[in-house]
LORO-478592 format. One record per atom (N, C-alpha, C): residue in one letter; x negated, z, y. Coordinates in steps of 0.05 Angstrom, whole numbers, plus 5000, padded with zeros to 4 digits. Layout:
! residues N
AXZY ...
***
This chain:
! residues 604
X504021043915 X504820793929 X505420863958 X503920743974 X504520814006 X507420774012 X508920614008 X511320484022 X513320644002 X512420773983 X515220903964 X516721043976 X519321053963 X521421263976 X520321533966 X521621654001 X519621973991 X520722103966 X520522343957 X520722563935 X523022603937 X525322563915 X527522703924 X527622783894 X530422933897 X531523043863 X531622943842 X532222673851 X533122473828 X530022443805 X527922523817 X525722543802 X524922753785 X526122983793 X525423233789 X526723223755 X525323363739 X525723453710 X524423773713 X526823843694 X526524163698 X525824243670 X526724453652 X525524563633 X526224333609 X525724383592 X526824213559 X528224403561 X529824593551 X530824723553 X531224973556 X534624973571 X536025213585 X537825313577 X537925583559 X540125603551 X542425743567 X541425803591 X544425733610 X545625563619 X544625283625 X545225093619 X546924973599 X545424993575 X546824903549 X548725023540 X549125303546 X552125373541 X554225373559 X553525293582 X554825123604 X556324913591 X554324673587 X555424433572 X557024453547 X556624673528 X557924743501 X560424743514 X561324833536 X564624973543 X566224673543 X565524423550 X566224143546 X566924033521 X566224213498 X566924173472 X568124283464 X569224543477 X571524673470 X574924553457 X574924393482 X577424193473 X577924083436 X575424013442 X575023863413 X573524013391 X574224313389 X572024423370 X572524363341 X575324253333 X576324233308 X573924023300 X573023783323 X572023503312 X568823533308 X568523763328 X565623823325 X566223983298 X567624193303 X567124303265 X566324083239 X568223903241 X568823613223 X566423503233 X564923393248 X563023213251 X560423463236 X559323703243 X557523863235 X557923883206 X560623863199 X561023883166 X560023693146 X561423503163 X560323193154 X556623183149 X554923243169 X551823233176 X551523443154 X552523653146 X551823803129 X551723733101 X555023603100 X554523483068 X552723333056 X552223083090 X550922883081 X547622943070 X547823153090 X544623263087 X544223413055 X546623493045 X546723553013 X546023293000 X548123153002 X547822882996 X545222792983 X543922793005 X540722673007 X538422762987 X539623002981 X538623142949 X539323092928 X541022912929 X542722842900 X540222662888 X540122372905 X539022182893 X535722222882 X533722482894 X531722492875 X532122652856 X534022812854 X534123042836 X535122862813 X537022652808 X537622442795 X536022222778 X534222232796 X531422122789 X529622282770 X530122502772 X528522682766 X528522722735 X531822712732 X533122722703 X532822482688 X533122162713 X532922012691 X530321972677 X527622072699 X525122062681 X524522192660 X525822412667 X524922652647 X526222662626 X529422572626 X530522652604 X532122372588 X533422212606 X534822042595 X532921842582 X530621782599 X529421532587 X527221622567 X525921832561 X524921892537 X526421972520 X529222082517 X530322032498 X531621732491 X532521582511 X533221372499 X536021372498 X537021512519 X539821562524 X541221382550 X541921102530 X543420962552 X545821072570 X547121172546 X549921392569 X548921502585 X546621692581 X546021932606 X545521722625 X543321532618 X542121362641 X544121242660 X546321082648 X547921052661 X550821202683 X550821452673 X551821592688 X550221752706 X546521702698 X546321782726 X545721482751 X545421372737 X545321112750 X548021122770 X550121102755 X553121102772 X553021392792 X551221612788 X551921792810 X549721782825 X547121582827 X546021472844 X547521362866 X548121162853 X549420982866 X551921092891 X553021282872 X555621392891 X555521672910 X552021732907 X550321852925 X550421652954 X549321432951 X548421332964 X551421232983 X553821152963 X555921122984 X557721322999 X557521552987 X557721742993 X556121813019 X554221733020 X551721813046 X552521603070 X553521433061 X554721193081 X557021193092 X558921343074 X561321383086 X561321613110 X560621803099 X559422103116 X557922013143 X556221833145 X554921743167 X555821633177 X558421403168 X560221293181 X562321403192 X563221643184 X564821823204 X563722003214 X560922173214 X560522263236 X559622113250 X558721813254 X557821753280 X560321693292 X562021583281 X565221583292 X565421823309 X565821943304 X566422273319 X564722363340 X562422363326 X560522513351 X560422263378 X560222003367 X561521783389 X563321833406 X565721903397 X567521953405 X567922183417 X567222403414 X565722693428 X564722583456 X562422433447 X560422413472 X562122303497 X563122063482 X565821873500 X567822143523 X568922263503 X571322393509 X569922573534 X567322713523 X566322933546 X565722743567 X564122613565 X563422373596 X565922333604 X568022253593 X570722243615 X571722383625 X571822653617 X572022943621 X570722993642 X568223063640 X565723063661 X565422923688 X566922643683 X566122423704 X568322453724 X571822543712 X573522603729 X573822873744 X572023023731 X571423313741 X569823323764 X567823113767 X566023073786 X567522913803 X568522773800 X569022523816 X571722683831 X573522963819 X575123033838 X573123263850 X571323333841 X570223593865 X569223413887 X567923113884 X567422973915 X569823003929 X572022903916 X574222933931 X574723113955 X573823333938 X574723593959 X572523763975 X570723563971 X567423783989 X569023634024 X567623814025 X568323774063 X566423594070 X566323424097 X565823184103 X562823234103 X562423474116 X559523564129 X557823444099 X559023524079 X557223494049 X556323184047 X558022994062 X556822704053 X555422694082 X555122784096 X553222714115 X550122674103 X550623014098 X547023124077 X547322884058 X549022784043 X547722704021 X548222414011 X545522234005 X546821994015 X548321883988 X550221743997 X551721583975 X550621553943 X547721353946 X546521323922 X546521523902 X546121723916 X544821993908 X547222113883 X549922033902 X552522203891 X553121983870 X552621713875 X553821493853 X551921553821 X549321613824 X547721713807 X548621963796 X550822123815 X551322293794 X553422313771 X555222083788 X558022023776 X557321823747 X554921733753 X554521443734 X551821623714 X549721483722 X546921503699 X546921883696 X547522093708 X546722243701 X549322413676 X551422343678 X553822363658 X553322183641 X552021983640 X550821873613 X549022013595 X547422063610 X544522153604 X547022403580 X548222573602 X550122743580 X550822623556 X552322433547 X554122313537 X551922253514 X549122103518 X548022093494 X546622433485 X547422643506 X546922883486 X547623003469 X550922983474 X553523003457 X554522853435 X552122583438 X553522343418 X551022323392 X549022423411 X546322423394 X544722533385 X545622763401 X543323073405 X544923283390 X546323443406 X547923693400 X548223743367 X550523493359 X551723623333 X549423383315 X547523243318 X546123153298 X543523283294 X543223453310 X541023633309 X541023843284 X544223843284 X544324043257 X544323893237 X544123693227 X544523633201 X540823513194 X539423483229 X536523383216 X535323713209 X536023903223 X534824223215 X535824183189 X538424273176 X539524283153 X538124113133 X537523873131 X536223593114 X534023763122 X531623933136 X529624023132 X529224223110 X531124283113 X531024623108 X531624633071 X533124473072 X535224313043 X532224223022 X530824043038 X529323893022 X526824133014 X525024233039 X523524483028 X524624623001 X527224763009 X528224852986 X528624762960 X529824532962 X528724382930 X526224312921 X524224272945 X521724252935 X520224522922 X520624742933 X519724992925 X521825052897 X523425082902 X525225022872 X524324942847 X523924642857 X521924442830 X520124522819 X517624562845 X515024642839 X514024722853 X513725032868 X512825102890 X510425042899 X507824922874 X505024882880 X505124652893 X506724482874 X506824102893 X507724172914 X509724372917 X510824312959 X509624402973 X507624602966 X505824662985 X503324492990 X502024302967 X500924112971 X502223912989 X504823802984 X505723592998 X506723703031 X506723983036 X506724043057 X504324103071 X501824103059 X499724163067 X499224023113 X500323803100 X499523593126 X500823683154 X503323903147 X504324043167 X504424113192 X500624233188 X500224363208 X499324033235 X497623823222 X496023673230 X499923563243 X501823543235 X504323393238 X504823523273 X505223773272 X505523953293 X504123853319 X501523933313 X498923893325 X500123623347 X500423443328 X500123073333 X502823183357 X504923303347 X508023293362 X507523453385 X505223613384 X504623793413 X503123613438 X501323543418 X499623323434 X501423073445 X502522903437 X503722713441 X506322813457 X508723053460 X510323103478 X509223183497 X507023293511 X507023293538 X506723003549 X504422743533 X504222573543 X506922403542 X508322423525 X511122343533 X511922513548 X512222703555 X514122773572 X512922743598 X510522713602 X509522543633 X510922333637 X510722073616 X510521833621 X513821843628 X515521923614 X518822013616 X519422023647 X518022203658 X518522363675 X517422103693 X514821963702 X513421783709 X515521563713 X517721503690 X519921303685 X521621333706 X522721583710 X524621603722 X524321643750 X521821753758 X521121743782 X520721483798 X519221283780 X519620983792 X521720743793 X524120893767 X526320713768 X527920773797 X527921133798 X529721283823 X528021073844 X525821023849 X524420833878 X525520563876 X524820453854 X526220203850 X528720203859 X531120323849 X532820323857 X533620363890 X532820603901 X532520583928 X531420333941 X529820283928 X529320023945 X531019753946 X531819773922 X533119573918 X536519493934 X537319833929 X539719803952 X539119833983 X536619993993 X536919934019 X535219624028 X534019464011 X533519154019 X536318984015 X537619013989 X539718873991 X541518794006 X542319194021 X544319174031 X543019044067 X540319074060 X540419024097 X538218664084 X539118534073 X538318304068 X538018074093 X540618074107 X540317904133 X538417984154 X537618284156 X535618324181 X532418264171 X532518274134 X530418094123 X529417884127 X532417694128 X531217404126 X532017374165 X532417554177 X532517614207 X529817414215 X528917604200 X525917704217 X524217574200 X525217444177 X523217314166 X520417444151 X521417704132 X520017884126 X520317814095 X521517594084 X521517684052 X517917624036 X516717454048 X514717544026 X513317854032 X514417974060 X512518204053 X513818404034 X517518364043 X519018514016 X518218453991 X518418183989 X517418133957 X515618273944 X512618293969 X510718363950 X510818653954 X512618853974 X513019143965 X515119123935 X516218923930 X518418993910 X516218933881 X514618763880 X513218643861 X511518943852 X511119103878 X508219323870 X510219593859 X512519593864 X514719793855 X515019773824 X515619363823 X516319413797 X513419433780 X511419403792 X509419423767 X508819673764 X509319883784 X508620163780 X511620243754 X513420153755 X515520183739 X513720043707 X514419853703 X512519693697 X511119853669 X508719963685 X505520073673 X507320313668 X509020543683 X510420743662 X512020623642 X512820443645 X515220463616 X512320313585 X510220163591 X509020093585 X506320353566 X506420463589 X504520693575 X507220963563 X508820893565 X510921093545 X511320923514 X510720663516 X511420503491 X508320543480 X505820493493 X504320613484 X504020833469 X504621113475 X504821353466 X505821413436 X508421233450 X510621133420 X509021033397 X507820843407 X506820663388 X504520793370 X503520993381 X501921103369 X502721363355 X505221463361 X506021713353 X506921723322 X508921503333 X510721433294 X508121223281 X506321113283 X504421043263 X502921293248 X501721513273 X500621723259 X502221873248 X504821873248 X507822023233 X507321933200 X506721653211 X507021473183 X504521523166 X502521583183 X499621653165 X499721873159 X500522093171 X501222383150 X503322373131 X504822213125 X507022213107 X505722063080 X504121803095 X502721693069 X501021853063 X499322043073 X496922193060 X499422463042 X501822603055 X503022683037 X503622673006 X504522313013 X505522302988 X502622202971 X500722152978 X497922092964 X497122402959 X497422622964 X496822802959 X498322922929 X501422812939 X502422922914 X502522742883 X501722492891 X500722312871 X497822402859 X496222482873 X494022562863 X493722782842 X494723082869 X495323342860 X496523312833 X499423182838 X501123222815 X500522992788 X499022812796 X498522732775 X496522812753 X493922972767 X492623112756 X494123342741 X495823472748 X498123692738 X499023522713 X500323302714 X501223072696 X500523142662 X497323022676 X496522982646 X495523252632 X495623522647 X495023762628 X497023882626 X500723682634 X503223872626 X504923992644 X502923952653 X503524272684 X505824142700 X506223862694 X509823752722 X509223512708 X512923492709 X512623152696 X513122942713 X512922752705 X513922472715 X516122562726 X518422502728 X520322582745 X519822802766 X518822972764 X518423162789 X517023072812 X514722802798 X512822762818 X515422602833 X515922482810 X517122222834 X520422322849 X521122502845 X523122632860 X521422752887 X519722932881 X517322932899 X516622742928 X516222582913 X515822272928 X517422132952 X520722222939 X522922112955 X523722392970 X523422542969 X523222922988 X521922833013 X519522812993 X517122703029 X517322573041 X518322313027 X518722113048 X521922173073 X524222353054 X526022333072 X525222583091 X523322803082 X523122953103 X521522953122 X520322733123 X519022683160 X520822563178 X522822433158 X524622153173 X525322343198 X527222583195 X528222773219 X525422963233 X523522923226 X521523043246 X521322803258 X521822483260 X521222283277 X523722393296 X525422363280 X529122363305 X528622643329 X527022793312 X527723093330 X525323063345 X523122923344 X521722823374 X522622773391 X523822543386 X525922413405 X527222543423 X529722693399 X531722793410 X529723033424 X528223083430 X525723283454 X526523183479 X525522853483 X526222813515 X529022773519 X530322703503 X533122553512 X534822943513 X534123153503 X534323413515 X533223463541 X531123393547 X529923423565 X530723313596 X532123073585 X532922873614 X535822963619 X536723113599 X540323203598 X540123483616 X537323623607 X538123853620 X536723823655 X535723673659 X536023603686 X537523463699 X538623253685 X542023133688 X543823413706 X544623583671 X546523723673 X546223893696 X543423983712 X542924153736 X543924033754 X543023733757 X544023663783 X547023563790 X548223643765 X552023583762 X552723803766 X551224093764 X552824283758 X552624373786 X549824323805 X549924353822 X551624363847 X552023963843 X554123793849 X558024043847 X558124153825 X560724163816 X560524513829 X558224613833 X558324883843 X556524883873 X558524703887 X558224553912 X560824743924 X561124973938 X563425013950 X565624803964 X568424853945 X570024693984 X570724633996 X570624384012 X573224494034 X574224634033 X575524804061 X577825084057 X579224924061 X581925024049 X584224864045 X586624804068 X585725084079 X587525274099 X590025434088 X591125534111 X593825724095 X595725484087 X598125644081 X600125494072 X602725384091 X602225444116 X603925364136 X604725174139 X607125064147 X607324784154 X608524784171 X608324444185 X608324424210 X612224364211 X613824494237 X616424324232 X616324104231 X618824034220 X620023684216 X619223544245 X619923754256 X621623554291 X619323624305 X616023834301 X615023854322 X614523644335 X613123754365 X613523464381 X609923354380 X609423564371 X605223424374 X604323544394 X605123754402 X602723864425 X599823974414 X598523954425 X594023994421 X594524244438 X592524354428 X591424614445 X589124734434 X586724654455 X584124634449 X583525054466 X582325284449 X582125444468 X579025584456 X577425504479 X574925574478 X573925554456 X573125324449 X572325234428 X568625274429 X568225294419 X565125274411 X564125144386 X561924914385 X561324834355 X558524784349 X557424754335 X555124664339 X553724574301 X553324374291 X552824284268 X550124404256 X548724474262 X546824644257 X544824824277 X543024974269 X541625214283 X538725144290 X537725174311 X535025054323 X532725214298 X530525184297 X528625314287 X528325624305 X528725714322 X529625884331 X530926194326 X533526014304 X535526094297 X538026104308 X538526054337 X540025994355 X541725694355 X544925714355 X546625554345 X545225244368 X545325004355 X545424774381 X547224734379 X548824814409 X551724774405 X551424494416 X554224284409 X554224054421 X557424064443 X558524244425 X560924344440 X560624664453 X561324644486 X561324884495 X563624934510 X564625224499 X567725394506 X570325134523 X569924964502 X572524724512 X575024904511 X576724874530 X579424914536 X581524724539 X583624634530 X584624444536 X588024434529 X590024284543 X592624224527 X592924044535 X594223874508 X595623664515 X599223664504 X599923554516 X602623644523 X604423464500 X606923464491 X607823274471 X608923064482 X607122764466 X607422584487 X605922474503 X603422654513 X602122604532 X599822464526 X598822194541 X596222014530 X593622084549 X592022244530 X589122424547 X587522194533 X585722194553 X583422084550 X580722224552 X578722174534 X576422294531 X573822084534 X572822184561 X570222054557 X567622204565 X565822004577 X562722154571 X560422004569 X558522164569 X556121904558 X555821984526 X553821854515 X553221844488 X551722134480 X553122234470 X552722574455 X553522734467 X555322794488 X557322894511 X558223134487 X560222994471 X562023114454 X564523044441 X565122914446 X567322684445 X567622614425 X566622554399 X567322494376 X567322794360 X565823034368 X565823294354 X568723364364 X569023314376 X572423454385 X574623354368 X574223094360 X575923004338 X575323054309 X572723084308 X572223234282 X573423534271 X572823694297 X574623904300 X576923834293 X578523714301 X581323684312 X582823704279 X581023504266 X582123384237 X580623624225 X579823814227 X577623904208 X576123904191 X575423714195 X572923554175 X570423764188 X570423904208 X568124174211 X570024444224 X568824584220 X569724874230 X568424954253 X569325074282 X568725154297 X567425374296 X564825454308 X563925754307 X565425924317 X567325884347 X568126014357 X570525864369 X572726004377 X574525984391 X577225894373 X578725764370 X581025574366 X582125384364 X583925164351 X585525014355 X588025004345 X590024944361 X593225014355 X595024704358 X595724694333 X598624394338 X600624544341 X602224474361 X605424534358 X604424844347 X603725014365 X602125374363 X601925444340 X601425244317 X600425324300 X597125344288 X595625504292 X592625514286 X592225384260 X589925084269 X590224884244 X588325064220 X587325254230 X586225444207 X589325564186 X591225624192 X593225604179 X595425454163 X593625234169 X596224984167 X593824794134 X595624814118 X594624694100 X592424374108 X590324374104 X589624144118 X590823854105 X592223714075 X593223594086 X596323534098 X596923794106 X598523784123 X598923664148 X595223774158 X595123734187 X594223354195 X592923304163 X591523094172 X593722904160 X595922854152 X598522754154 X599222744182 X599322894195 X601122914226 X598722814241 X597022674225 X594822644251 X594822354241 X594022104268 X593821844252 X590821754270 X588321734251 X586421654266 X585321434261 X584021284277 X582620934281 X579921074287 X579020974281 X575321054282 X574020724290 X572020784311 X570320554310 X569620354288 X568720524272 X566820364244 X569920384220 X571520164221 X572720144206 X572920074175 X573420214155 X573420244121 X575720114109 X575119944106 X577719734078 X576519674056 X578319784037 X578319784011 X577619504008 X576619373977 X576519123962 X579718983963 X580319233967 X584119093947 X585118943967 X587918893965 X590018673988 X590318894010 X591318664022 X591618754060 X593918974058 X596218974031 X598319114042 X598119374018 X595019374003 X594419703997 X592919864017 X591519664041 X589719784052 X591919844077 X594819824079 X596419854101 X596720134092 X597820254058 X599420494055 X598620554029 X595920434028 X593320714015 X594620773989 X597020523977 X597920653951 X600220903957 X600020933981 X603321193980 X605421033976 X606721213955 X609521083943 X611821183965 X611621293979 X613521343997 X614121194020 X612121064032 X612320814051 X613220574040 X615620374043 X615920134029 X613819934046 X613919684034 X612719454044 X614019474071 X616619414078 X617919384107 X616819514132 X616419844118 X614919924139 X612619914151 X610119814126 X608119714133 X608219404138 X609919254138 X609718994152 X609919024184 X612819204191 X612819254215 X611019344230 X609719534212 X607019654232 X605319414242 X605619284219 X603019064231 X604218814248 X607118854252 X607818684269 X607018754293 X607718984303 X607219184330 X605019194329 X602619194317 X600419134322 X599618944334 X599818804327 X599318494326 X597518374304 X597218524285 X596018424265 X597518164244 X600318154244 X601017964228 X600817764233 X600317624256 X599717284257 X597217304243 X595017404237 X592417444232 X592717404199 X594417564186 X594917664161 X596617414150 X598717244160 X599517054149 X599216804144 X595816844159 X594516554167 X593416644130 X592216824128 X590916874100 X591416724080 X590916614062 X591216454037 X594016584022 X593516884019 X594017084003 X596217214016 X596717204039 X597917414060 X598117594050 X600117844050 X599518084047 X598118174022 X598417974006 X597318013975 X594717933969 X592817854001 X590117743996 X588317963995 X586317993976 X584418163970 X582018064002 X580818344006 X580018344031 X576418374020 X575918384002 X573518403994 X572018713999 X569518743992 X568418953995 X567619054026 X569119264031 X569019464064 X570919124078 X573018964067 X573318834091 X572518584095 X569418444088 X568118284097 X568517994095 X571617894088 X573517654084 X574417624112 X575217804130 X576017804152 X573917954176 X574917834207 X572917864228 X572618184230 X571318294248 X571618494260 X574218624269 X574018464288 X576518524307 X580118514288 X579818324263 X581518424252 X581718624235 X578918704217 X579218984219 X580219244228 X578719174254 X580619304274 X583719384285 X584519194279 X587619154277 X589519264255 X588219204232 X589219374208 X589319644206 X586819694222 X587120064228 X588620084242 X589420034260 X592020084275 X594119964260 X594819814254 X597019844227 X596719994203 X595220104201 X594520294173 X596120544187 X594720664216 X595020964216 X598420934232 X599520674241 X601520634251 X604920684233 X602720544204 X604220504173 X605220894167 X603321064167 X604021384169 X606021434184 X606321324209 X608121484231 X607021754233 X605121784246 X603422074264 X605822174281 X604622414280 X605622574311 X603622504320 X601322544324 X599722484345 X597822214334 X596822064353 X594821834351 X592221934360 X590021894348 X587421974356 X585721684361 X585121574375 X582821364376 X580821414388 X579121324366 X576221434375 X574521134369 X574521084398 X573520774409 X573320584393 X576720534392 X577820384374 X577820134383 X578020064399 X577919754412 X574719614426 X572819804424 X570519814422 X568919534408 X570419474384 X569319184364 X570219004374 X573118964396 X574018754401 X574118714423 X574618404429 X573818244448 X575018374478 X575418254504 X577118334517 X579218154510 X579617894506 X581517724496 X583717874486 X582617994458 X585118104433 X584518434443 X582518574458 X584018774467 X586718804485 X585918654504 X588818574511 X591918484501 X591018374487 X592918214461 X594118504456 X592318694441 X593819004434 X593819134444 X594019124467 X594119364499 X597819364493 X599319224496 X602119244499 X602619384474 X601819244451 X603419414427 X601519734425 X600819844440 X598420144431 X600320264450 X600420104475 X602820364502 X605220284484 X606520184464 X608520144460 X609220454438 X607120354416 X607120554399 X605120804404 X604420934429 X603821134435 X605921244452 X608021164454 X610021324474 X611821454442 X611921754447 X613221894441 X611822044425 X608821934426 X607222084406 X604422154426 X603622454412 X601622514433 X598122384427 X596622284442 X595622054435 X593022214459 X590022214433 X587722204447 X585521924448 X585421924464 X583221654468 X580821714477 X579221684459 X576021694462 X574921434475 X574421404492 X573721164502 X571021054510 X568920864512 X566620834529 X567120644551 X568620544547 X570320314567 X572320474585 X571020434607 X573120614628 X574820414643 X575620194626 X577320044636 X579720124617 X579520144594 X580620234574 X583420504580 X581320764592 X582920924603 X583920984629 X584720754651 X585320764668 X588020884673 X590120804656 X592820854654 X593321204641 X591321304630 X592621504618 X592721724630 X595021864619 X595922104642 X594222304643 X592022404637 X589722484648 X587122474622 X585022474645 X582722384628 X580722584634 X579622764609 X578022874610 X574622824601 X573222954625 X570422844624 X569223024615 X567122944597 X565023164576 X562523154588 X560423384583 X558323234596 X556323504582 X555323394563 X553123644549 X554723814534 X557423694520 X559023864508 X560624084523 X560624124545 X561724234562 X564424004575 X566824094577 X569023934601 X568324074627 X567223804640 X566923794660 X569823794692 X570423644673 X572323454706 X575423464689 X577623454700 X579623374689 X581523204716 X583823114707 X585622904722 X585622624722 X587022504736 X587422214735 X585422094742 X585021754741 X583421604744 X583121584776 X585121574788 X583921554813 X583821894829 X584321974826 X583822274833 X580822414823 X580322244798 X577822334783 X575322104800 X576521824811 X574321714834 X573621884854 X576121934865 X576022104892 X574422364898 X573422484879 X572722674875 X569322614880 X568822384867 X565822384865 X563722494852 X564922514830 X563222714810 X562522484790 X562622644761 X561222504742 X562622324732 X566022244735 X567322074726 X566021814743 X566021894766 X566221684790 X562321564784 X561421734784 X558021574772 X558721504751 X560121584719 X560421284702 X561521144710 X564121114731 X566220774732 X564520674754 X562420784765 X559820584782 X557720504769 X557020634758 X554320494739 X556220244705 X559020344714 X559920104684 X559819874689 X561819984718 X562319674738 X560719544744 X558219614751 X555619544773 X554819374748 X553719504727 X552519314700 X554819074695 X557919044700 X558518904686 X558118724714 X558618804737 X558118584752 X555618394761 X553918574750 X550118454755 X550018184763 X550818044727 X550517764720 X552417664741 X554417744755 X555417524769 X553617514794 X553717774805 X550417754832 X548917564827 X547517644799 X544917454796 X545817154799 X547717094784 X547916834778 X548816664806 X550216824823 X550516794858 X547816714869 
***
């Protein structure tokens, strides 16, 4: 398909099986080995079980009903019968169990995963996109779940029911079971031939659901630049050619099927026509009686039943143990360092101290670092409101990445209150830090979980106040819901700009030592930036406060503003000291000004 999403993992199938792998996954059942013991015991009996009712048969032909023995008949009649409930009860608690197994490990599994995202360092969700990680938390811990519920411990009782029935067949009459096994080899044959073509078409499935899916979330989510531009019948008819490639695989796998268990069914019927034949010829010169044949009869038929299940259970092994690679992968993901155990004092006051820093996110083909940050030096003082600007890729947002350590510097340092944040437990450091980011993140939930994130240590009062000093509460009580109104998914019940506001009541709600904004007022108007110009100098005095800015109207006031330029600090000092100079500050606040004043020229 020209327009498909390229090749990624989510397609990839690896061996049928691994037994490093699989004894990987065995350690998940540890918890519960008593239930696996009890569920394997259960599959065992039942698989005894299953020999009762021809061997039963066997007696009443042979012995009760030519003699004429109503008692015998009827007591084997009654242990027919209580074969059979016996087989029902047993199947009704191991599927209970192994259900319940499969259940228990997927919850196990899914919180295991879902805390190692927790703790990978930021750099990890850059590489990897969302879908990717939701697929692993969701369909590929399933894919587990029916291994454990369907595979693992029922595998023993279809081996065992194999192995059980041979044996009473050779028992009986070793010439009939080798007749009625004759078809064996042709059984194999059919299961060789037919698993690779299933295991294409399998593999074929999942490769076009993984496209489908991609497609489906990146059209959805960008739906308005669709009907923008007035592109949906060409989406349609890429979505129409996706799903029929989906489509024709799941179609030619039902195919395969369809043909697999019919020819299952034609070696089983030529089985048991063999042993009707064979053994009836045996019949009439003595050689096996009536009852053997027809105990015979009900052997054959139950022993293909688990050569159908253990096909099966082939791919649904097969899609677990590529599952389980790309979880284990996921879970043997180094990470985050934690840092030391230091902590910061009660009373420090928030001083920064940037010393020759060097960074660079990855290495040219070369092999040589691209740095984006070069040997930055810097302090800011406690208290003091620095400003950072630049043009677009300067460095200015890596410095705050640094800062929080969400990346590690190649070289040099950074110190809060002279403590090296490489020593300082990070969420230590990222407590004492309160940051607003451009692209602001709100939960589904109400306005006053998205204030204090669920910390039980902040009351409501304090996060109301925050958002008084913001200025977010006239905004918030206009709401239907006020503090208690659900904000919808990322936010999208409310504007931008009040978004915006909430982050500043969110990181306000912490009480930082230091404030970080990284072109935080950027979404909003000049109107309501202004509006929060008084409450930001209000609640940035006493706390040390960086401002990332692109608006150099923005940082006019702050007590010095440092200029980036190729990841290098260029310039440092005040706004008008940094004109006077004529350097690179003074060519951005001319080329900002000049653009903002154009339209009034022109329109002169």
């Amino acid at each position: 398909m020209a327009d498909a999403v390229p090749y990624h993992e989510e397609e990839a199938l690896g061996k049928a099986y691994d037994g490093r792998l699989m004894r990987r996954l065995l350690r998940y059942l540890r918890p519960y080995r008593v239930r696996v013991l009890l569920a394997i015991l259960m599959l065992l009996t039942a698989a005894a079980v299953e020999l009762v009712g021809p061997w039963l048969t066997m007696v009443a032909l042979d012995d009760a009903i030519p003699a004429g023995d109503r008692r015998l008949l009827l007591l084997l009649t009654a242990g027919y019968l209580g074969s059979l409930l016996a087989g029902f009860a047993l199947l009704y608690g191991q599927t209970l169990i192994t259900t319940w197994l499969g259940q228990s490990v997927m919850y196990d599994l899914r919180r295991e995963v879902f805390g190692r995202l927790q703790r990978l360092e930021v750099a990890f969700f850059d590489r990897n996109p969302v879908g990717r990680l939701m697929t692993r938390v969701t369909s590929d811990v399933e894919v587990l779940n029916e291994l454990f519920s369907s595979g693992v411990v029922t595998v023993f009782g279809d081996v065992f029911t194999l192995v059980l029935i041979v044996g009473a067949m050779l028992f009986m009459d070793w010439q009939l079971a080798l007749v009625a096994l004759a078809v064996m080899p042709f059984v194999f044959l059919v299961a060789m031939v037919f698993r690779a073509r299933i295991r294409n078409a399998y593999r074929d499935i999942r490769v076009r659901l993984a496209r489908l899916n991609a497609f489906l979330q990146e059209h959805i989510s960008g739906m308005a630049v669709v009907q923008l531009f007035g592109r949906e019948r060409d989406v349609g008819r890429r979505f129409r050619a996706a799903d029929d490639h989906y489509l024709e695989a799941h179609l030619r796998s039902i195919t395969y099927y369809a043909l697999f268990f019919p020819i299952i069914e034609l070696l089983t019927a030529v089985s048991l026509a063999t042993i009707i034949a064979y053994g009836g010829a045996r019949a009439l010169t003595g050689g096996v009686t009536v009852g053997v044949i027809a105990a015979f009869l009900q052997y054959a038929r139950r022993f293909f039943r688990p050569i159908q299940d253990l096909s099966e259970k082939y791919n649904m092994l097969q899609g677990a143990m590529a599952s389980s690679e790309r979880i284990f992968r996921l879970l043997d993901t180094p990470e985050a360092e934690r840092g030391g155990s230091r902590r910061l004092p009660e009373a420090a006051p928030g001083r920064i101290e940037f010393r020759d820093v060097w960074f660079a996110y990855r290495r040219r083909e070369d092999g040589e670092w691209d740095w984006v940050v070069r040997g930055v030096s810097f302090t800011a003082a406690a208290g003091e409101r620095i400003a950072i600007v630049g043009h677009t890729g300067a460095g200015k947002t890596s410095l705050v990445s640094l800062l929080m350590r969400f990346y590690e510097p190649q070289r040099g340092e950074i110190l809060v209150d002279g403590v090296p944040i490489r020593d300082l437990d990070v969420r230590e450091l990222r407590r004492s830090i309160g940051l607003v980011l451009q692209d602001v993140f709100l939960f589904s939930r109400d306005v006053m979980y998205n204030l204090r994130l669920g910390e039980s240590r902040i009351d409501e009062r304090t996060a109301r106040e925050a958002a008084r000093r913001t200025g977010a509460e006239p905004f918030i009580e206009r709401l239907a819901g006020g503090y208690s109104q659900p904000l919808g998914e990322r936010g999208i019940s409310i504007s931008v700009g009040e978004r915006q506001l909430l982050s500043f009541a969110r990181a306000l709600t912490f009480d930082p030592r230091v404030l970080v904004l990284d072109e935080a007022t950027s979404s909003v108007d000049s109107a309501l930036e202004e509006r929060i110009g008084e409450a930001i100098d209000t609640l940035m005095t006493g706390r040390t406060s960086l401002v990332i800015a692109h608006r150099l109207s923005t940082v006019q006031h702050a007590d010095r503003i440092l200029v980036m330029h190729h990841g290098e600090l260029r310039e440092e000092g005040r706004h008008e000291e940094l004109l006077r100079r004529g350097g690179i500050y003074a060519r951005l606040h001319e080329l900002q000004f000049a653009d903002a004043a154009g339209p009034v020229r022109a329109a002169s």
